[in-house]
Biotite code that builds the C-alpha atoms (Angstrom):
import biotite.structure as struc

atoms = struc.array([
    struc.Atom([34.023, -38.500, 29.972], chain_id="A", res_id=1, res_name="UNK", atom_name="CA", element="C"),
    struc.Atom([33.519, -35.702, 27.912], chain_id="A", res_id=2, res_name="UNK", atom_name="CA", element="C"),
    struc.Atom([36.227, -34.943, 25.619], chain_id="A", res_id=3, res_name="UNK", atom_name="CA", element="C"),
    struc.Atom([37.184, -31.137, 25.591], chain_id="A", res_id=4, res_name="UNK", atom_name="CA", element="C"),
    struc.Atom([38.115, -29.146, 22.275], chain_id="A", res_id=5, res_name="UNK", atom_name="CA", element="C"),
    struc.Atom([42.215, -28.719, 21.569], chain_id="A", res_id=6, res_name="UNK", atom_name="CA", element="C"),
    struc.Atom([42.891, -25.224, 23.168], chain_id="A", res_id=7, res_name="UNK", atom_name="CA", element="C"),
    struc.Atom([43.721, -22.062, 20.351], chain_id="A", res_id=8, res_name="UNK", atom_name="CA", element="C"),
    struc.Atom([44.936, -19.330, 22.053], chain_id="A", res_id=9, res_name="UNK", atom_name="CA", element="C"),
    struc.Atom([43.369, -17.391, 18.696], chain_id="A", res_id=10, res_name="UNK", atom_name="CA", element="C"),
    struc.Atom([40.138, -17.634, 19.990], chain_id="A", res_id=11, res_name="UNK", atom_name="CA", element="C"),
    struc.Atom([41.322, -15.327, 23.013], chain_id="A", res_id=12, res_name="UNK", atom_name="CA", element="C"),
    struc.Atom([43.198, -12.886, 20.894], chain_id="A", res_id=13, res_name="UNK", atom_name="CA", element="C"),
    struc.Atom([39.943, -10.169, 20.779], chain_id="A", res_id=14, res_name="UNK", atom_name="CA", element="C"),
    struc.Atom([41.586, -7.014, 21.792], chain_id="A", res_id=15, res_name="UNK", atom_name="CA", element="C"),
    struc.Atom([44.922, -4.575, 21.210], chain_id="A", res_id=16, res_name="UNK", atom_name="CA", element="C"),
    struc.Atom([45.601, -4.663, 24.341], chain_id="A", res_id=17, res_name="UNK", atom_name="CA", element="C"),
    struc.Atom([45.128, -8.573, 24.782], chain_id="A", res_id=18, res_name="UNK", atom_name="CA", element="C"),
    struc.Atom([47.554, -9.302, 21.364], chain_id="A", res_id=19, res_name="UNK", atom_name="CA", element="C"),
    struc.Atom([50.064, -6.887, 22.828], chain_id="A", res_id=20, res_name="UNK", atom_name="CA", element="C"),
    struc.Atom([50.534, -8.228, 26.121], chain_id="A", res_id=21, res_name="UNK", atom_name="CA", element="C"),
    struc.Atom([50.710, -11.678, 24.645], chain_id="A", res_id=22, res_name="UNK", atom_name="CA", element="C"),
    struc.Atom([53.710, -10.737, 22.229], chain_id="A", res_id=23, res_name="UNK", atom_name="CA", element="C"),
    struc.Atom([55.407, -9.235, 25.381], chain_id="A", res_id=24, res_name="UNK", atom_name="CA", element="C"),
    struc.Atom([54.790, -12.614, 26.866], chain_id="A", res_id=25, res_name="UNK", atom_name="CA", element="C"),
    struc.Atom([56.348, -14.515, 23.819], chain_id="A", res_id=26, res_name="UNK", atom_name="CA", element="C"),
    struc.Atom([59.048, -12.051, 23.494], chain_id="A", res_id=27, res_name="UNK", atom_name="CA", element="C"),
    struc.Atom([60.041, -12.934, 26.972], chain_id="A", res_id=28, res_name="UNK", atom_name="CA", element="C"),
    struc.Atom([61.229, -16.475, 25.808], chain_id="A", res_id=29, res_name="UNK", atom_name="CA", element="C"),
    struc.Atom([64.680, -17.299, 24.722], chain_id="A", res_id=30, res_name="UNK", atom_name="CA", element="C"),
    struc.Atom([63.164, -19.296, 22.355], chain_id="A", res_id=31, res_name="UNK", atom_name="CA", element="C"),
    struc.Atom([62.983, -17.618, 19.209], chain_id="A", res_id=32, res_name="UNK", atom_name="CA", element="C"),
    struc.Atom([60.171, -19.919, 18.221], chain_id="A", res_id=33, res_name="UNK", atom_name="CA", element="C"),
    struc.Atom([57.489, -19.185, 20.945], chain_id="A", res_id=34, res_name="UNK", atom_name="CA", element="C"),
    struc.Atom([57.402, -15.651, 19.311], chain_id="A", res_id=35, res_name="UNK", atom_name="CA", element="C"),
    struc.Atom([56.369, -16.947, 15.730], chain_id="A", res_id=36, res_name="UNK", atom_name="CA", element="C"),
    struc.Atom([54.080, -18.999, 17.379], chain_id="A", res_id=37, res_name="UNK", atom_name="CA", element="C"),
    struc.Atom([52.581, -16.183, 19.020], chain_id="A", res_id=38, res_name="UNK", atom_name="CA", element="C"),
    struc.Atom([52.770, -14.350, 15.798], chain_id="A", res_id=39, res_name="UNK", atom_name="CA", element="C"),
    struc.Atom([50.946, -16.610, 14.282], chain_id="A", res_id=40, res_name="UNK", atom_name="CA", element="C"),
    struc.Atom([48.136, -16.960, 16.837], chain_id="A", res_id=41, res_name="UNK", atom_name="CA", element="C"),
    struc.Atom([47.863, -13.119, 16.390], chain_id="A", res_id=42, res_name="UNK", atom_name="CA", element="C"),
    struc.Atom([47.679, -13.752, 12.661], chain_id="A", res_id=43, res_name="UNK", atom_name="CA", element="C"),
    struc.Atom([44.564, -16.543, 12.896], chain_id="A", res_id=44, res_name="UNK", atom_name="CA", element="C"),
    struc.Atom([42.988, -14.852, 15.461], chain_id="A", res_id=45, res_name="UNK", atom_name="CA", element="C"),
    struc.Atom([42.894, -11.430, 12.701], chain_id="A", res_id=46, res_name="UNK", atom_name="CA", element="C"),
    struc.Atom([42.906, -13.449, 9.230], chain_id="A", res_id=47, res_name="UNK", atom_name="CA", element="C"),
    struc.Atom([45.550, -15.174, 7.376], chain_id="A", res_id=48, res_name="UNK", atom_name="CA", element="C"),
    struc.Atom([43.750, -13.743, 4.336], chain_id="A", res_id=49, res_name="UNK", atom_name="CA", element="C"),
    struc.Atom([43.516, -10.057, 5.528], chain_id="A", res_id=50, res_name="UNK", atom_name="CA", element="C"),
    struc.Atom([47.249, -10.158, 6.855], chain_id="A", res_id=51, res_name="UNK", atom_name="CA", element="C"),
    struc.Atom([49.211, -11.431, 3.514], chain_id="A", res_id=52, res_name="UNK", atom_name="CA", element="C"),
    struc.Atom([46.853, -8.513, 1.894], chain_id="A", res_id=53, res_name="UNK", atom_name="CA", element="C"),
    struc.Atom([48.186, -5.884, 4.393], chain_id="A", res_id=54, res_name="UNK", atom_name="CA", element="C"),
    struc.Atom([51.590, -7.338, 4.356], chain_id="A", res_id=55, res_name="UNK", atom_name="CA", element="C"),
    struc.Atom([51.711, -8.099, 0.183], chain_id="A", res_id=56, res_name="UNK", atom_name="CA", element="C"),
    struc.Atom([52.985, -11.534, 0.963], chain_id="A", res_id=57, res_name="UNK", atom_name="CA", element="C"),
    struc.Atom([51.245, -14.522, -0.411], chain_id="A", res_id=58, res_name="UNK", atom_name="CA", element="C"),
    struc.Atom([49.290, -16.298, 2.397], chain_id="A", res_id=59, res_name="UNK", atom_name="CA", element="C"),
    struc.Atom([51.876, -19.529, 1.767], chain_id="A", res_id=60, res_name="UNK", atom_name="CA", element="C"),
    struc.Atom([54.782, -17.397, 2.483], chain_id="A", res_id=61, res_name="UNK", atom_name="CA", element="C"),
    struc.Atom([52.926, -16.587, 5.678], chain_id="A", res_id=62, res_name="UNK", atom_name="CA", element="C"),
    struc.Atom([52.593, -20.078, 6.593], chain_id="A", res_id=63, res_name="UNK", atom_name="CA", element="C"),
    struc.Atom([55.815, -20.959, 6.143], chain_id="A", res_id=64, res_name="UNK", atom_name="CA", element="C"),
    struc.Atom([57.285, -17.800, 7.782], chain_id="A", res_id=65, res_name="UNK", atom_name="CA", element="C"),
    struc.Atom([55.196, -18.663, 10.830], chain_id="A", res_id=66, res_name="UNK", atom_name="CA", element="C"),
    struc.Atom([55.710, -22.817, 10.853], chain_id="A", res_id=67, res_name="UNK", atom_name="CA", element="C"),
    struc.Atom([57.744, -24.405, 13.843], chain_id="A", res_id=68, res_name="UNK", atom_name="CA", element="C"),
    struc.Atom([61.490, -23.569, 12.765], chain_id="A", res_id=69, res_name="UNK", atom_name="CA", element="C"),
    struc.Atom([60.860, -21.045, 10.205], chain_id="A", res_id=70, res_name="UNK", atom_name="CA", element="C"),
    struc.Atom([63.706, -18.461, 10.098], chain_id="A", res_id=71, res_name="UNK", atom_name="CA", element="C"),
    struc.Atom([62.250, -15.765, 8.705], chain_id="A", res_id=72, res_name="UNK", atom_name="CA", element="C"),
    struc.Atom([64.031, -12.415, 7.724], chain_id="A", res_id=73, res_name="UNK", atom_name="CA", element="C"),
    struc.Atom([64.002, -9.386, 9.817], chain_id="A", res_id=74, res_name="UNK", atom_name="CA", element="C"),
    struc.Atom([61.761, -7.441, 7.429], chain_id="A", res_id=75, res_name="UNK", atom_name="CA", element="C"),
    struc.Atom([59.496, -9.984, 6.938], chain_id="A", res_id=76, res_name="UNK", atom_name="CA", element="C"),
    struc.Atom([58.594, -10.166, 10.690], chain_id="A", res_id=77, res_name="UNK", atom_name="CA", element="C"),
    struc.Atom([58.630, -6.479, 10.350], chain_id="A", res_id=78, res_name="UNK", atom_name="CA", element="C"),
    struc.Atom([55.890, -6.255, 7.548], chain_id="A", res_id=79, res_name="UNK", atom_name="CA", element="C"),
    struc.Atom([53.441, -8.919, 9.547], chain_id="A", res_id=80, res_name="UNK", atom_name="CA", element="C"),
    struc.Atom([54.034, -6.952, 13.248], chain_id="A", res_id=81, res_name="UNK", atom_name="CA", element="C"),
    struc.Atom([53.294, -3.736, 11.685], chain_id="A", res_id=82, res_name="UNK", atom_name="CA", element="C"),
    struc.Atom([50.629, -5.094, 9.624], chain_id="A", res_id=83, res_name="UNK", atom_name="CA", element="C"),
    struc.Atom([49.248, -6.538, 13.073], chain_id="A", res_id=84, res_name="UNK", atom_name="CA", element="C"),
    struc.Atom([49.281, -2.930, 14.727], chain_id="A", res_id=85, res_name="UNK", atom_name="CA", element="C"),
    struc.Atom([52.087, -3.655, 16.986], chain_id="A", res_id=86, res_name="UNK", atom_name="CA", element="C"),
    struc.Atom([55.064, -1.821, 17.776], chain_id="A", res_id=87, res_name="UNK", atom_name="CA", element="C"),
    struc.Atom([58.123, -3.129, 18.997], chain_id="A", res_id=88, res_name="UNK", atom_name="CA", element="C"),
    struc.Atom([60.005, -1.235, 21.430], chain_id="A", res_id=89, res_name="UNK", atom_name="CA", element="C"),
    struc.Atom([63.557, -2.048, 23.153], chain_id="A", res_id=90, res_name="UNK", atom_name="CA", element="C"),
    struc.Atom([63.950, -1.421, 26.748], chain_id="A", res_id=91, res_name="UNK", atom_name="CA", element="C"),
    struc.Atom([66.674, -1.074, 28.828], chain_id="A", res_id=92, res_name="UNK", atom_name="CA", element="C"),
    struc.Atom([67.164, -4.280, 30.680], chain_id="A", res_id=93, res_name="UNK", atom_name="CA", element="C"),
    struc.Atom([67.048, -4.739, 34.236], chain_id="A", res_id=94, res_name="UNK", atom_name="CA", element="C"),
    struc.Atom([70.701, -5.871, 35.722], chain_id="A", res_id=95, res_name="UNK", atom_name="CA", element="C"),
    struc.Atom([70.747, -9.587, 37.298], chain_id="A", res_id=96, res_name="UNK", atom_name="CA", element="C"),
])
C-alpha cells in the first residue's frame, strides 16, 4: 500500500481569493482556535519569514502566536491579517 503524504492545506493556499474564503471558513467556527490555525496555514503558505518582516514581529513570536492555544492579543492578529492582505469585515447576522 502506498503511503500518502500528511495533508497541508498551505500547499492549496495560491490565490486572494482562495486565502479569503478559507478565513471566512475558519471564522465560521466557534472555536477560536480553528482561526489561528487557518492563520497560520495562510502564513506558511506566504512565508513565515516574509510575514514577521511585514508584521515587525520576530518569526518566534509568530509561532507562538499561531501554536494550538495561543491567545494572542487583538493587535497582534491585527498586524499578521493585514500583513496577509485580508480585511475583516462584520456582518449583520442572520436571525435563528
Amino acid at each position: 500500500m502506498k503511503k500518502l503524504p500528511p495533508f497541508d492545506a498551505a500547499d492549496y493556499l495560491d490565490s486572494d481569493e482562495v486565502i479569503a474564503e478559507y478565513l471566512n471558513a475558519a471564522l465560521e467556527d466557534e472555536n477560536p482556535d480553528v482561526f489561528l490555525v487557518a492563520v497560520r496555514d495562510v502564513a506558511k503558505a506566504r512565508g513565515m519569514a516574509q510575514l514577521a518582516k511585514d508584521t515587525g514581529l520576530g518569526r518566534e513570536s509568530l509561532y507562538k502566536a499561531l501554536s494550538p492555544g495561543a491567545k494572542p492579543r487583538y493587535d497582534t492578529v491585527l498586524k499578521l491579517v493585514r500583513a496577509l492582505g485580508v480585511e475583516l469585515r462584520a456582518t449583520a447576522a442572520t436571525p435563528k
